[in-house]
N, C-alpha and C positions, 0 to 999 in steps of 0.2 A: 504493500500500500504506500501510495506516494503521499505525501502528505503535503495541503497547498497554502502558500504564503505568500500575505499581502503587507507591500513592504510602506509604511506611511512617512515621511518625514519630509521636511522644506530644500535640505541640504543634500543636493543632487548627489555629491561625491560620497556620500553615506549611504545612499540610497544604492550607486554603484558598489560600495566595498560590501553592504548586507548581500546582494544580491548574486555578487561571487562568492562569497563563505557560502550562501544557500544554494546554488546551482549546483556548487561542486561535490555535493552531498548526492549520493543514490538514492533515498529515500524523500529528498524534499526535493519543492520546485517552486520559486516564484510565478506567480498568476498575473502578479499588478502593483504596478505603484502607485503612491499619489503622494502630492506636495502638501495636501492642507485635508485636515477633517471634514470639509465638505466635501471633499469628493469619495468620502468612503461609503458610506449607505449603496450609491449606484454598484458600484467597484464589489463591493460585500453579495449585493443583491445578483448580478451577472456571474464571479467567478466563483462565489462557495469557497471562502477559503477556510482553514481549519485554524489558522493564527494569524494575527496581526498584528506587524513589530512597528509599534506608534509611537512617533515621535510627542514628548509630553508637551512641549512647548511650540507652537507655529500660529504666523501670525495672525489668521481667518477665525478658522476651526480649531481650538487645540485639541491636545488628546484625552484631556477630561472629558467634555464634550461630546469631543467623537464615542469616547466610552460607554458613558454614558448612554447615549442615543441606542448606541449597538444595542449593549445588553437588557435596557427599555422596552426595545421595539422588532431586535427581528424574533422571528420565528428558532433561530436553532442560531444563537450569535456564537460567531467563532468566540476561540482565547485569543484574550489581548495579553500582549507583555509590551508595558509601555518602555521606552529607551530615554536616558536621561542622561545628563553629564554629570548632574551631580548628586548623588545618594540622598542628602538630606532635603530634599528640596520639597517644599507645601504642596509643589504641582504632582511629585507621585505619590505623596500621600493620599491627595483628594482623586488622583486617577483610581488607587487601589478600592480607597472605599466607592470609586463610580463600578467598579466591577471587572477590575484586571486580574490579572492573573498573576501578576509579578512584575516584573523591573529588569530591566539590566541595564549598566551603564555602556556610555557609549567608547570607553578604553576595552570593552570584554573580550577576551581573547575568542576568535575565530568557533575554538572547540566547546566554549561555553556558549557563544549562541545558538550552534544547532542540538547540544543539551537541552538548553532553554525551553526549543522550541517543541523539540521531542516528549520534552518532560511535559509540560501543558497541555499539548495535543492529546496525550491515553488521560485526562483526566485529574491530574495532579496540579501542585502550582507550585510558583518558583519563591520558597519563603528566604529571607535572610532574619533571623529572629534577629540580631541584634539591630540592624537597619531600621526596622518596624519598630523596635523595643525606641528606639530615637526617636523614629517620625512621631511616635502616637504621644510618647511623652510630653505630660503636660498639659494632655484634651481628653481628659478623663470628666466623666458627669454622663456618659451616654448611656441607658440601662435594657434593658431585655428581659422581657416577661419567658424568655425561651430557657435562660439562663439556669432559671429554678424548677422549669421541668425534667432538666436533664439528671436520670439519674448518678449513681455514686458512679459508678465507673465508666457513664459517655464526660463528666467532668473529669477524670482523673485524664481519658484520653485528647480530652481538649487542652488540658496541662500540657501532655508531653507533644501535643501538634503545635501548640507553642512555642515549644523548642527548637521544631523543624524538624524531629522526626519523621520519617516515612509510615509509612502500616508497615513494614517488616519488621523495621527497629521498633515502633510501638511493640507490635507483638512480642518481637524479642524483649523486651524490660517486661512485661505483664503476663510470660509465658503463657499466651494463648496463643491461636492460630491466627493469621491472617485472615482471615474470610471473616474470623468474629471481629476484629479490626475494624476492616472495614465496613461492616454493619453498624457498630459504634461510632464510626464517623460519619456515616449515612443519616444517621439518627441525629446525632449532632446538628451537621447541616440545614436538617429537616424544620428541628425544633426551634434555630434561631433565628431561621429565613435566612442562611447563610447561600450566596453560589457558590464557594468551593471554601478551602481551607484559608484565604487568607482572610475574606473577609471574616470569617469566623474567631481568627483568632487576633484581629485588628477590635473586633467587636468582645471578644474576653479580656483584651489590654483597656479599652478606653472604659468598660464598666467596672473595674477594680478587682475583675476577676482573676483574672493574674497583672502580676504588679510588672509596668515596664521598668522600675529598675532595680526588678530583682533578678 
């Protein structure tokens, strides 16, 4: 299965160097570029892509925005992993909570974007706990009636997906099997209205459920 990619950003020569790290991969293939957030919905709607490497900052449409809109409105929205230059910056935080999947900056070596992209695409997301543990600090007050339906052990596992464990190393610490894992993260997700892991565990940092500077 090839897997297909829509490459977003304003800066044509970024757009060229994603686009050779992504061709030259067997398994991916860029579908389409575009320079600004407005032109993704048509671009999305035409080519079906499975990720979208979005630039966070451009001058029209940014990529909050653009995220936003996506995850809102289509029918089956690809993963965003939005590109940033700088780690700390409001604009991927407020991209993450519009509904991305991750981040990478834009120095990332070659073999971490098409991880990146791979990792998102089967359903995962691309966490850095400490990055997050920064962004969110300080914007704590935001609460979840989901938080307190979760039983003792989908909370313990939303602990350790704060960390940025996977379901294997979850399993591995709580010797259970992966399948019950990933039930307990299903269930998670379910309960807080999360779409995948990060939002969920962006929304266990800012309610006090786990501490970002712990």
């Amino acid at each position: 299965m090839t897997l297909r990619v829509l490459i977003v950003d304003d800066d044509a020569l970024v757009r060229v160097g994603l686009r050779t790290v992504i061709d030259a991969e067997p398994d991916l293939t860029v579908v389409a570029e575009a320079s600004d957030g407005a032109e993704v919905p048509p671009l999305v709607a035409r080519h079906r892509p499975d990720v979208v490497l979005m630039d966070v900052r451009m001058p029209d449409v940014d990529g909050i925005q653009a995220t936003r809109h996506l995850v809102s409105t289509a029918a089956a929205p690809p993963r965003v992993i939005v590109v940033t230059t700088f780690e700390n910056d409001d604009y991927v935080y407020d991209a993450l909570r519009a509904g991305a999947s991750g981040f990478l900056l834009k120095r990332a070596r070659p073999a971490e974007v098409v991880d990146a992209i791979r990792l998102v695409a089967r359903g995962d997301s691309l966490l850095f706990p400490a990055a997050i543990r920064r962004l969110v600090a300080g914007r704590g007050g935001r609460t979840s009636g989901g938080l307190e339906r979760l039983t003792a052990r989908e909370a313990e596992v939303l602990r350790l997906m704060a960390t940025g464990l996977s379901n294997a190393e979850i399993a591995e610490r709580l010797v259970v099997g992966a399948e019950t894992v990933k039930t307990h993260v299903g269930n998670v997700l379910a309960k807080l209205g999360a779409r995948d892991r990060v939002q969920a565990v962006i929304l266990a940092y800012e309610s006090g459920f786990v501490s970002p500077t712990g």
